[in-house]
C-alpha positions in Angstrom: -15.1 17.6 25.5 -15.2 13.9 26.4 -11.2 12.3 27.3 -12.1 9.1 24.9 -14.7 8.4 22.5 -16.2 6.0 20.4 -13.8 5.6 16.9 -14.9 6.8 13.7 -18.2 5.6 12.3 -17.5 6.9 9.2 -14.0 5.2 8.7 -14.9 2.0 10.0 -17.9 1.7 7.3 -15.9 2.2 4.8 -13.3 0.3 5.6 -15.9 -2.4 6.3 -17.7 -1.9 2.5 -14.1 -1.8 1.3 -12.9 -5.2 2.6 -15.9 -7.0 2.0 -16.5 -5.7 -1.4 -12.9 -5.8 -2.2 -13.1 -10.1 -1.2 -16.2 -10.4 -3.8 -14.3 -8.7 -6.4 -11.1 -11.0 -5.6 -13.6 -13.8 -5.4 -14.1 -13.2 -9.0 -10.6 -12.5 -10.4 -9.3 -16.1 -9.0 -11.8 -17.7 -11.0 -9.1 -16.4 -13.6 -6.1 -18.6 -11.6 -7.8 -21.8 -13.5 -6.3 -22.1 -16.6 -2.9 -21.2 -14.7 -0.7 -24.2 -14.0 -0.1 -25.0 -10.5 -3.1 -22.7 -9.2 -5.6 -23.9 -6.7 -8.6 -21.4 -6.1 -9.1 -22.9 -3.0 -6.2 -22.4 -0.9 -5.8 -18.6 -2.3 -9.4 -17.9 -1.2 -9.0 -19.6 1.8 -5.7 -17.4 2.7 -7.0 -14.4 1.4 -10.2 -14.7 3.7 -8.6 -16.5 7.0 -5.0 -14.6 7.1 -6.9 -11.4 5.3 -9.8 -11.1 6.7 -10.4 -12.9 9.9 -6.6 -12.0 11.1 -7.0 -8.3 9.6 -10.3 -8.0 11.5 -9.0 -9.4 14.7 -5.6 -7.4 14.2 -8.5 -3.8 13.8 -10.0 -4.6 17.0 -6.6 -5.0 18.8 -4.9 -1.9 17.4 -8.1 0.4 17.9 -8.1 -0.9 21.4 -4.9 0.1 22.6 -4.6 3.8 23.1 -1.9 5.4 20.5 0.7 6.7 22.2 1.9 3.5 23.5 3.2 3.1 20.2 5.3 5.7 20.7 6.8 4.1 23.9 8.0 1.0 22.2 8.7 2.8 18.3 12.2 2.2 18.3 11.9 -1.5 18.8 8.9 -2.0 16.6 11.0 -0.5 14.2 14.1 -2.4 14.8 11.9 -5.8 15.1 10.0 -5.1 11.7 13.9 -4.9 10.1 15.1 -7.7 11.4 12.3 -9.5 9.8 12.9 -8.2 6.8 16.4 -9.3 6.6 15.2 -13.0 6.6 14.0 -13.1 3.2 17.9 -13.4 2.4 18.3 -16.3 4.4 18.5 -19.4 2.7 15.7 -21.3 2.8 13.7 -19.3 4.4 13.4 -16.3 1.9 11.1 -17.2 -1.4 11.6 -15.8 -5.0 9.0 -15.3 -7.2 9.6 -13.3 -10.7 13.4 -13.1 -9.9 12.5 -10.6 -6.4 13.5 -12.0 -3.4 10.4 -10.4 -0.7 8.8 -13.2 0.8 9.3 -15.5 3.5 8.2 -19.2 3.7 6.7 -20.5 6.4 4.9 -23.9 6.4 3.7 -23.2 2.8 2.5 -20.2 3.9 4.1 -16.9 2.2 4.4 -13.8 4.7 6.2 -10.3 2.9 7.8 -8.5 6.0 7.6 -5.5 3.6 4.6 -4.8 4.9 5.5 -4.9 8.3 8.0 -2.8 7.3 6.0 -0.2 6.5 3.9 0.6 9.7 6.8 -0.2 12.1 9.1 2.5 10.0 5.8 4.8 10.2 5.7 4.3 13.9 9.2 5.3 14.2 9.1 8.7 12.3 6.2 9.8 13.7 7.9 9.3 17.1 11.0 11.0 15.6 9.5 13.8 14.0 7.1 15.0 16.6 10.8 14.9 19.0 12.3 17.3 16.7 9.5 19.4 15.8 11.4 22.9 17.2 14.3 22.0 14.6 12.5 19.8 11.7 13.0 23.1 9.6 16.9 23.3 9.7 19.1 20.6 7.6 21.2 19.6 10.2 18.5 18.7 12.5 16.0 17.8 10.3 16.6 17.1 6.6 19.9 15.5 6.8 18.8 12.6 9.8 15.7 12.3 8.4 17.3 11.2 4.8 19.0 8.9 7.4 16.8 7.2 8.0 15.1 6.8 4.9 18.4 5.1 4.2 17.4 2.3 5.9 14.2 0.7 4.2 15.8 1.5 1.3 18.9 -0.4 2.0 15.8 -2.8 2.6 13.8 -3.1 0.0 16.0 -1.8 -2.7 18.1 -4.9 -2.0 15.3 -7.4 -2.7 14.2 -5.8 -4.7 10.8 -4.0 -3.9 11.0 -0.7 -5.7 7.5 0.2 -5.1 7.6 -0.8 -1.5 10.7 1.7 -1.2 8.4 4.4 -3.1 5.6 4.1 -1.1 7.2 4.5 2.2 8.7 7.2 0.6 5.9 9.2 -0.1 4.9 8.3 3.8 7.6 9.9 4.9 7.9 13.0 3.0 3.9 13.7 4.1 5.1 13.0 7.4 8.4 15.4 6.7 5.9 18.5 5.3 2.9 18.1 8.2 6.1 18.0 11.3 7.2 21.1 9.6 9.9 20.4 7.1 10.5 23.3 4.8 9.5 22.8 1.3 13.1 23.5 -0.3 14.5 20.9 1.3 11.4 18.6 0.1 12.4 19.7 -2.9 15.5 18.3 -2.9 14.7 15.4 -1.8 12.3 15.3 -5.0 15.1 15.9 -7.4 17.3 13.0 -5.0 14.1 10.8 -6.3 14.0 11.5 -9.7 18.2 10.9 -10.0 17.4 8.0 -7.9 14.3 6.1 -10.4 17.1 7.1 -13.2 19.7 5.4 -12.1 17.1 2.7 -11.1 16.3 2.5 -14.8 20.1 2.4 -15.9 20.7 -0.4 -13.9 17.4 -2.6 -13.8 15.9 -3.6 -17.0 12.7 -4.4 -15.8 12.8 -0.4 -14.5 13.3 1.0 -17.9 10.7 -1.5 -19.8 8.1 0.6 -17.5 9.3 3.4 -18.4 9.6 2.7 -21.9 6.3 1.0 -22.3 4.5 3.7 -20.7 6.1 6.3 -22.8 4.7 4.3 -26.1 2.7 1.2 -24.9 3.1 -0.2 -28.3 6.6 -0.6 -28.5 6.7 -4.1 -27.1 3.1 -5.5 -26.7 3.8 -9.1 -26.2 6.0 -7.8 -23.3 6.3 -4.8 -21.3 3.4 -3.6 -22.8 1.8 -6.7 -22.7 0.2 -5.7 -19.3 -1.2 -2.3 -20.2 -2.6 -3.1 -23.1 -4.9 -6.0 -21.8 -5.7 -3.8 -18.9 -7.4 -1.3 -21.6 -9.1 -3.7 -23.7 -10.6 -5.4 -20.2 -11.8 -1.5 -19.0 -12.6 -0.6 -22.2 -14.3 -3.7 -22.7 -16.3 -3.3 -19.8 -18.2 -0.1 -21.0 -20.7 1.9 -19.0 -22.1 -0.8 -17.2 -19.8 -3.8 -17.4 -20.1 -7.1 -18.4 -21.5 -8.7 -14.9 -20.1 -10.0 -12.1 -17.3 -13.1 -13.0 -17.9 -12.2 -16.4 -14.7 -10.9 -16.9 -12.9 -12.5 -19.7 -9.6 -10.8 -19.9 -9.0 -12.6 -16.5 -8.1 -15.9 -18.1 -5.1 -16.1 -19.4 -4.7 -12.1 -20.5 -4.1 -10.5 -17.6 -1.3 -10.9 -15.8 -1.6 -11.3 -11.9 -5.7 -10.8 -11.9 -6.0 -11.0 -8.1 -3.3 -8.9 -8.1 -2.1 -6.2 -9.3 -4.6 -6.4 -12.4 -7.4 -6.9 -10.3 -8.9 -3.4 -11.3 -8.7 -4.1 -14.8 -11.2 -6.9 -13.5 -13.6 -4.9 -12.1 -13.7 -2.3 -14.8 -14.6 -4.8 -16.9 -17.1 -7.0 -14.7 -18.9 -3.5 -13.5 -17.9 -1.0 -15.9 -17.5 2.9 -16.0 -20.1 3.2 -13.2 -19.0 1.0 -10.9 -14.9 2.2 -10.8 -16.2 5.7 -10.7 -17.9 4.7 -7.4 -14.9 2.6 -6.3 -12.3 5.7 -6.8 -15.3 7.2 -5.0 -15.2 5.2 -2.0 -11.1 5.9 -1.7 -11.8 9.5 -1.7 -14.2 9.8 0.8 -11.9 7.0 2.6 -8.9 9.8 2.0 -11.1 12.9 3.4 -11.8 11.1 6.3 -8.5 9.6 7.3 -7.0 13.1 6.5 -9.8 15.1 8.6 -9.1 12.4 11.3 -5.3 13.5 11.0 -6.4 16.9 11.8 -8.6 16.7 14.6 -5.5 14.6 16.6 -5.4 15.6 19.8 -1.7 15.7 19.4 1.2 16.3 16.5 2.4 12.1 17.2 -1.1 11.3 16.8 -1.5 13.8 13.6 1.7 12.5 12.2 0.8 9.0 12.7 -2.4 9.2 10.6 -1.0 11.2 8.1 2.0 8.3 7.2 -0.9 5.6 7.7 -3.3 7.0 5.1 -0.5 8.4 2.5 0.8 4.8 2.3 -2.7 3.2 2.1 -3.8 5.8 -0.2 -0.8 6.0 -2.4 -0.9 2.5 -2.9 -4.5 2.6 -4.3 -4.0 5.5 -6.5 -1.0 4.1 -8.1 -2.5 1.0 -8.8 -5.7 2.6 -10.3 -3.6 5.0 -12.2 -0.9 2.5 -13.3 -4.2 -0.4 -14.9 -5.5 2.7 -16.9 -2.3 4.2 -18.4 -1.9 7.1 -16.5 1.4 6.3 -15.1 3.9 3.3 -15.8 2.5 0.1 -14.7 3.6 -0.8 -10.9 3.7 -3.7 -9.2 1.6 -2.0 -6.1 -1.3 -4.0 -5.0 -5.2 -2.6 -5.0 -5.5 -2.3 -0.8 -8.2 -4.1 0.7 -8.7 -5.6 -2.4 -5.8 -7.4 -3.8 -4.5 -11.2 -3.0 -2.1 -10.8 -0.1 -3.2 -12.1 2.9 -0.1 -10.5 5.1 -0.8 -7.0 3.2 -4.1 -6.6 4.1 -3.7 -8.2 7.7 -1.0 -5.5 8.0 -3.2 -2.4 6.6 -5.9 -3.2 8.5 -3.5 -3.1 11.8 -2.8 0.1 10.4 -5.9 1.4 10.5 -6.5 0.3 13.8 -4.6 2.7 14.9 -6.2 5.4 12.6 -9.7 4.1 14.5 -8.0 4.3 18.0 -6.6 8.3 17.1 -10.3 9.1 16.0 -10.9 7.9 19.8 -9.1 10.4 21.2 -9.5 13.6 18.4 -10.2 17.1 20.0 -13.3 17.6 18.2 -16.3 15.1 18.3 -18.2 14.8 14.9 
């Protein structure tokens, strides 16, 4: 058994045919920002291929490089820099609003969401945490109660922004994280049942909560609104039939959509490539998750396991929400397509991420 290996060849093709595919399919949706007031094609491109792309790719090679457990040396301060960050977006002047959610930061007309920082650097730190107190993970005192501790602290975050779906996808990080250290599955749970009282009150006291709830429940209830969103996502999948109408034939893009290179942007493909072609691209995520996840078990240590295991559930999560969300299977979300979606910061970040993914597959206990 060799000390260090090449990294995944496997992963890293996908994650290549992912990125590159997922910037011809956003390539297409932003035709859809012209009707839009105030959009300019160029400069999203541009961001999304410079600060995405070339700074993702340059940010993969980095993290793969350097050998995982230094991460674990300096978690506490990754962690405690990543929070600091995002406390800027509520200083004034410096944090930007968009859509009444205060989660980005302004820098030189460039936008940067520290949220996404947020989320490897609080993954870095539990996976240092929890593979410390593996010998008393199952007991509430030493594990359950600290670990909903710090849980507390992104969502003091995020909640406070707000960035619901940020919050929830750490979440779920977290709790995969909890369950592969060894937490006992009473105490998960509970902290299931704290989630569900949690999205409840969530819904009491933001509108915006309920109207997903609501419109998911009976999308026709409000069409020209909450459901609004839903609705066109349908017709532009449905639309899109076995084959699809071609690519940057989408129509639903201008003007029906909301957010096309966003959050929407799988409703553009469904329609652009059809039944076919999102049956291969949920394809493509599940032999992404198999392989991130048999990665996470060939670690040559519990850090390493636990680090791959919060890495993929986040990336994973995300992508399965957002598919789930466009074609009705759960209330829409605000949760961007990885690899895909516009945000240039987001898919720097989760390409850092799996960087370090790559790098584990380095040093696994079983070559493949």
């Amino acid at each position: 058994m060799r000390e260090r290996g090449s990294v995944d060849s496997i992963l890293l093709t996908l994650i290549i045919i992912l990125v590159f595919g997922g910037f011809m399919i956003f390539a297409s949706a932003a035709l859809g920002q012209i009707p839009r007031s105030g959009a300019s094609i160029g400069s999203v491109v541009f961001n999304q291929f410079f600060f995405g792309i070339i700074g993702g790719s340059l940010a993969l090679f980095l993290t793969s490089s350097i050998h995982y457990r230094h991460w674990r040396m300096y978690a506490f301060y990754i962690f405690l820099f990543t929070s600091a960050v995002s406390l800027l977006v509520f200083v004034p002047g410096l944090g930007f609003t968009h859509a009444g959610a205060t989660r980005w930061i302004s820098l030189g007309g460039f936008t940067v969401q520290p949220a996404e920082l947020l989320k490897i650097g609080f993954i870095i730190y539990m996976a240092t945490w929890l593979s410390g107190v593996s010998d008393k993970i199952h007991t509430f005192r030493g594990g359950s109660l600290p670990f909903l501790g710090l849980l507390a602290i992104p969502a003091a975050l995020l909640l406070s922004q707000p960035d619901t779906d940020s919050f929830l996808i750490i979440s779920a990080a977290a709790v995969a994280m909890f369950i592969t250290a060894g937490g006992r599955w009473r105490d998960v749970g509970l902290m299931v049942v704290l989630g569900v009282i949690l999205i409840a009150a969530l819904a009491f006291t933001r509108p915006y909560v309920m109207d997903r709830l609501t419109s998911f429940i009976d999308p026709s209830i409000d069409p020209q609104g909450s459901g609004w969103q839903v609705n066109q996502s349908l017709i532009a999948i449905g639309s899109g039939g076995l084959f699809g109408r071609g690519y940057g034939q989408s129509i639903q893009k201008f003007e029906y959509l909301p957010e096309p290179i966003g959050d929407s942007i799988f409703a553009v493909f469904g329609e652009e490539f059809g039944f076919l072609g999102t049956v291969i691209l949920v394809m493509l995520f599940s032999i992404f998750t198999f392989r991130g996840f048999r990665i996470a078990t060939e670690a040559r240590d519990l850090f390493g396991m636990l680090l791959v295991v919060g890495i993929m559930t986040f990336v994973v999560t995300q992508a399965f929400i957002n598919i789930s969300s466009m074609v009705g299977l759960i209330p829409i979300s605000g949760i961007p397509l990885p690899f895909i979606s516009h945000g240039g910061t987001a898919l720097l970040a989760t390409l850092a991420a799996m960087g370090i993914v790559l790098n584990v597959s380095k040093h696994r206990t079983r070559r493949r």
